[in-house]
N, C-alpha and C positions, 0 to 999 in steps of 0.2 A: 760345617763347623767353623764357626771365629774365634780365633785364639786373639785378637786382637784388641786389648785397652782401650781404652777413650782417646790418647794419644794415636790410635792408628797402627801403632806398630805394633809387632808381634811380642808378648815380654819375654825378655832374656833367658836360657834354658843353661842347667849344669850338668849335665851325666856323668856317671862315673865310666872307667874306661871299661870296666869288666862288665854294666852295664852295656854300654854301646859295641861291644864285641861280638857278645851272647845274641842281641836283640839284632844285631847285621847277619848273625850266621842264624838264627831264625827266620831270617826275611829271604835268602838264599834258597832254603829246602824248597824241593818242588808242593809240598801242602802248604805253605804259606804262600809263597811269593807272588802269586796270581789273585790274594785274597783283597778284598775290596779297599779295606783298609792299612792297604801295604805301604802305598804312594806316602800318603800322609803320614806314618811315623818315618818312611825315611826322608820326607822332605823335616820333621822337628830333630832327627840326628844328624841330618845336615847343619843345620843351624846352632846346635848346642856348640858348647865350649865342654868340651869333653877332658876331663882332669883325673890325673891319678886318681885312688881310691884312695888311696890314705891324703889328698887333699879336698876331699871332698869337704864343702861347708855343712853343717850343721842344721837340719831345717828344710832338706833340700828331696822332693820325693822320684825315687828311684823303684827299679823293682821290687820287689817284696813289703815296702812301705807301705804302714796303712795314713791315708793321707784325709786327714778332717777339713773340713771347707763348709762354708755356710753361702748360701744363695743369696745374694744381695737384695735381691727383688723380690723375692717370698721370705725370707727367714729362715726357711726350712736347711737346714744341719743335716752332712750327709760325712759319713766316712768310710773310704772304700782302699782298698789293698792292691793296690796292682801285682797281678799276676802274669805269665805265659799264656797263653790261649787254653792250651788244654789242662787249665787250672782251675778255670774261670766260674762261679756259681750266684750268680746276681742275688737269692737270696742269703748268702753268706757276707755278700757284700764284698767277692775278690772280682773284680771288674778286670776285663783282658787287656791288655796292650795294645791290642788290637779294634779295641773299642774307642770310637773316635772320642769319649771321654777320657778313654786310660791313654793314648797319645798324646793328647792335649794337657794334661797334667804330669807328664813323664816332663824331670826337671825345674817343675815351677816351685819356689823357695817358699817361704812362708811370709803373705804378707802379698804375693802378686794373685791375680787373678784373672779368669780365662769366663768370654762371653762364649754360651754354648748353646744350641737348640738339640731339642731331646729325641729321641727317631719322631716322637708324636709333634712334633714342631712347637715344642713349648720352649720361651727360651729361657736360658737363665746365665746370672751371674756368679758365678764360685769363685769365693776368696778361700784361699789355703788358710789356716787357722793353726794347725799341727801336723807338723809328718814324724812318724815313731818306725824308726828302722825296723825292717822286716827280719 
């Protein structure tokens, strides 16, 4: 997965604290912590700027968010909900946290966008568009 812009760098991530508390002691349990996709959202909670809850900006996709983004490179409109792992129903569109999509979008504001390859190795571009509190 590349989370990283044309610039090169990874872009900027916000979490709120009651996020990155819940999602640390989820990473902890022994059913998670050995899962494949463990590394990687703790290496994107490393890097967040992690902020009260009540200063959380506006625009900005967290848990339960359902977060709209459109693929730069196909067109194609997608919006998905992040959820907990054992939430998770691809046809309803709650994508897990654990899914190196829902990592890679945990924090990104409206308006950044994360280059991604799909498990089928397609890649694509997601621009955030909208995120509506969960």
């Amino acid at each position: 997965m590349n989370t990283r812009p044309a610039s090169g760098l990874p872009p900027s991530i916000v979490v709120s604290q009651r996020d990155a508390t819940r999602l640390e002691a989820l990473l902890e349990t022994p059913q998670w912590r050995h899962h494949a996709a463990a590394d990687a959202l703790l290496a994107e909670l490393a890097r967040a700027e992690v902020r009260d809850d009540d200063a959380m900006p506006a625009g900005v996709a967290g848990m339960h968010s359902r977060v709209e983004c459109v693929d730069e490179l196909s067109g194609e409109r997608h919006a998905l909900t992040l959820v907990y792992p054992q939430d998770a129903d691809v046809d309803a569109g709650k994508v897990s946290i654990l899914a190196p999509v829902g990592s890679a979008l945990l924090g990104l504001a409206v308006g950044q966008r994360i280059d991604w390859a799909t498990p089928e190795g397609r890649g694509l571009r997601l621009r955030v568009t909208a995120v509506h509190a969960g």
